[in-house]
N, C-alpha and C positions, 0 to 999 in steps of 0.2 A: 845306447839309451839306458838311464839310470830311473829302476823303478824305485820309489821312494813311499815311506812312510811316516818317515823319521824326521826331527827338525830340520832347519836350511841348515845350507851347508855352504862356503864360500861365499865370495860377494856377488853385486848384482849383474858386474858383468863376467863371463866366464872365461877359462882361459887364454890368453892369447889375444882377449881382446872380443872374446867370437858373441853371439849375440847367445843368450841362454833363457828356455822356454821351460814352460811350465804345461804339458799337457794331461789334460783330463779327458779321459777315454775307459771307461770298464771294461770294452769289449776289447780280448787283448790282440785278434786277428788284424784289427784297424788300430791299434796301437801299436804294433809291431808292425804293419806295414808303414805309416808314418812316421813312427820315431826314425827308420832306417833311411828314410827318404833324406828328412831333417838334419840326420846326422852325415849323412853323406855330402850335403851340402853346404858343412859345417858348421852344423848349430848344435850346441851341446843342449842336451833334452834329458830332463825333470819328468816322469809319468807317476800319476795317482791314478785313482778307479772311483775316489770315492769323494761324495761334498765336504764330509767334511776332513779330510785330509788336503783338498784342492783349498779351501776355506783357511786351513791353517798355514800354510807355505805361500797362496796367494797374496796373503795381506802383508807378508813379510818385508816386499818389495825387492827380494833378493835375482829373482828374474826381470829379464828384459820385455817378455809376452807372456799371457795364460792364454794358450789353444783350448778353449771350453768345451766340450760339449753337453747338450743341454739332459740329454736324460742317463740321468746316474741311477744306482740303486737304489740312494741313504738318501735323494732330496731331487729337488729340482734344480736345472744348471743355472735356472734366472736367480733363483735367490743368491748362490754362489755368487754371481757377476755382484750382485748386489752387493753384498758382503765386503767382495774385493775391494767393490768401487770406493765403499765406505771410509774404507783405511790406508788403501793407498793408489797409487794416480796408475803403474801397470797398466800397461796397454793389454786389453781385451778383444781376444778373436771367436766370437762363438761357432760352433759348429753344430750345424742340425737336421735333421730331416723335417724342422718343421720349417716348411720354405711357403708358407701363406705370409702376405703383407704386413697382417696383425700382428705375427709373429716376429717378423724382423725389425717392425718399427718400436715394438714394445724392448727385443734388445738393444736396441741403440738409446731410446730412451732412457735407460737403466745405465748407462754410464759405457756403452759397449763401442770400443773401434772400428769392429768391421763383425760381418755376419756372409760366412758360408753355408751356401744346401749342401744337405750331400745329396747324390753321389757328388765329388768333386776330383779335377785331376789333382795331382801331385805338386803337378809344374803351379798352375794356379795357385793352390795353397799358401805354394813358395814363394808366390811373386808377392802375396797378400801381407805375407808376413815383414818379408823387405819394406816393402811399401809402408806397414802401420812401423817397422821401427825405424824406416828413416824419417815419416814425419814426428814421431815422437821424440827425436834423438839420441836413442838407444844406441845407436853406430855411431862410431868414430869416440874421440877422445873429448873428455868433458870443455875442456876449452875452444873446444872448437876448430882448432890448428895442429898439425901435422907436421912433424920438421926431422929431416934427417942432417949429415954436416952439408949436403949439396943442394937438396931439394926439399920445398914446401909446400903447403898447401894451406890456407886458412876458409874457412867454412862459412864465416862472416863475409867476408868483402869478394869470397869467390874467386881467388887468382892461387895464381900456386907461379911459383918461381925458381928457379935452376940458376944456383952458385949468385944470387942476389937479384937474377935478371928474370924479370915478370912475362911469363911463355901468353903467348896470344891464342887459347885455347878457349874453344866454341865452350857453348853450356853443355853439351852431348858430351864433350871430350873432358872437362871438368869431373862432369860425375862417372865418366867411364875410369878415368886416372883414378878419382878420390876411392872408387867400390873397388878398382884392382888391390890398393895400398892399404884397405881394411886389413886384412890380411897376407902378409908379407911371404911370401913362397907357398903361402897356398893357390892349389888349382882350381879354378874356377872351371866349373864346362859354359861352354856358349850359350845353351840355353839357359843356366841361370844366371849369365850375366845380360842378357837379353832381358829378364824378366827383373834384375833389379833397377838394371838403366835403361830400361826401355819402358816397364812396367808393364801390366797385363793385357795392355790394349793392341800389343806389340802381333801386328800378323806379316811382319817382312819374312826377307831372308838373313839370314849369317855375314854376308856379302855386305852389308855394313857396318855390323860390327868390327869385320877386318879392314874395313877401308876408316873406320875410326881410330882404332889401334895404330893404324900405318900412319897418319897422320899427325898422332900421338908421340911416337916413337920419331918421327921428323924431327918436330920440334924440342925431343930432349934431346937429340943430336946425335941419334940413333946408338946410343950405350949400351944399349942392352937392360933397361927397367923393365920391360914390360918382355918377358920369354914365350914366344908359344910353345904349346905340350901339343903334339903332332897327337888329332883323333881324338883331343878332349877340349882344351880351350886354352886359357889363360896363368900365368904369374906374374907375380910385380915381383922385381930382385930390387933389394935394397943395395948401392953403390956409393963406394966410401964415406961409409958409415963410422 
C-alpha cells in the first residue's frame, strides 16, 4: 500500500491492468489492515488521512474506486463524496460507522455507489468493491474485447471463442473465464473468486466453483488455460500467445 500526499501519479488504471483505489482512512490500524487485505488480492492502493488530500487526488479520476470514509480530521467524508462527485464520474465506496437509514440514503444521494457499516469483513469489502467496478467498467479493457492469437472473449455480445470457433459457455462460466483472464498468472484464492463471480450473496460451497472450472477447462479442450495452485485457488496461462 502506497501512502500518498503528493500529486497522482500514473494512469487510471494501474499496473497490469489491476483495478487501483484510492482509500481514505486516518486511522492507520484500519488502514493498514485493509490496504493489506486489498493488496493481497491485487488491487494496487492509494491511502490519504485527510479531506482535503482525498479531495485532491479524488477528482483527478486517476483511480478506478475512492474507498471513503466518512470521519476524517480536516472535514466531513460527505462533502468529499460531494466534491469528488462534482468533477469526476469515480466510483464511490463510503465507509462508516454511521449505519442509521438517514445516513446511508443521504450517501447515495450525493453521488455515492455503494455504502458499508463498519464493523465489516474483509471478504465483503472485497466482494463490494468488485461488484461497483465491474458495473462501472473499471475491469477489463476499454473496448470491451479480449483477444490472444487462439482465444477471445468480447464483453458486448458475451461469447468468447477458441481458434475462431464460439465455445458454448453458460453465463456463470463466461464471467468465471472473463474474472480468471483479468489477470494473466495471477492467483486468485477461491474465496475471492466466489466473491467476484458469485458476488456477496454467495453462501455455497467451493464444490462449484471447481465443478465450473472443470467444465471450462472441457470446452477449451483441456490445454491447460486455466491451472489450479493446490491450497489456494486459481490461474489463467495465456497459450500461444
Amino acid at each position: 500500500m502506497t501512502t500518498t500526499t503528493g500529486g497522482p501519479r500514473g494512469s487510471r488504471v494501474g499496473h497490469n491492468g489491476r483495478v487501483r483505489l484510492l482509500l481514505v482512512e486516518d486511522d492507520d490500524a484500519i488502514a493498514a489492515s485493509v490496504g493489506a487485505a486489498l493488496a493481497t488480492a491485487g488491487i494496487e492502493v492509494d491511502r490519504v488521512a485527510r479531506a482535503d488530500d482525498a479531495v485532491r487526488l479524488g477528482v483527478t479520476g486517476v483511480h478506478d474506486v475512492v474507498l471513503l470514509d466518512l470521519g476524517l480530521p480536516d472535514g466531513d467524508g460527505l462533502d468529499v463524496a460531494r466534491a469528488i462527485r462534482d468533477a469526476a464520474s469515480t466510483p464511490i465506496i463510503i465507509v462508516s460507522a454511521r449505519g442509521d437509514e438517514v445516513d446511508r440514503v443521504v450517501g447515495l444521494e450525493i453521488g455515492a455507489d455503494d455504502y458499508v457499516v463498519k464493523p465489516f469483513s474483509q471478504r465483503e469489502l472485497l466482494a463490494r468493491i468488485r461488484a461497483v467496478t465491474r458495473r462501472t467498467g473499471a475491469q477489463g479493457d476499454a473496448a470491451g474485447e479480449r483477444r490472444s492469437s487462439r482465444l477471445s472473449m468480447d464483453d458486448k455480445t458475451r461469447t468468447a471463442s477458441l481458434d475462431g470457433e464460439v465455445l458454448a459457455l453458460t453465463a456463470k462460466e463466461f464471467d468465471l473465464l472473463h474474472f480468471l483472464w483479468s489477470d494473466p498468472g495471477v492467483v486468485f484464492r477461491r474465496n475471492e473468486i466466489l466473491d467476484a463471480v458469485w458476488e456477496i450473496d454467495w453462501y455455497g460451497t467451493t464444490k462449484t466453483l471447481d465443478a465450473h472450472v472443470a467444465a471450462i477447462r472441457k470446452k477449451l479442450g483441456d490445454q491447460g488455460w486455466i491451472e489450479a495452485v493446490r491450497g489456494v485457488g486459481f490461474r489463467f496461462v495465456e497459450l500461444g500467445r
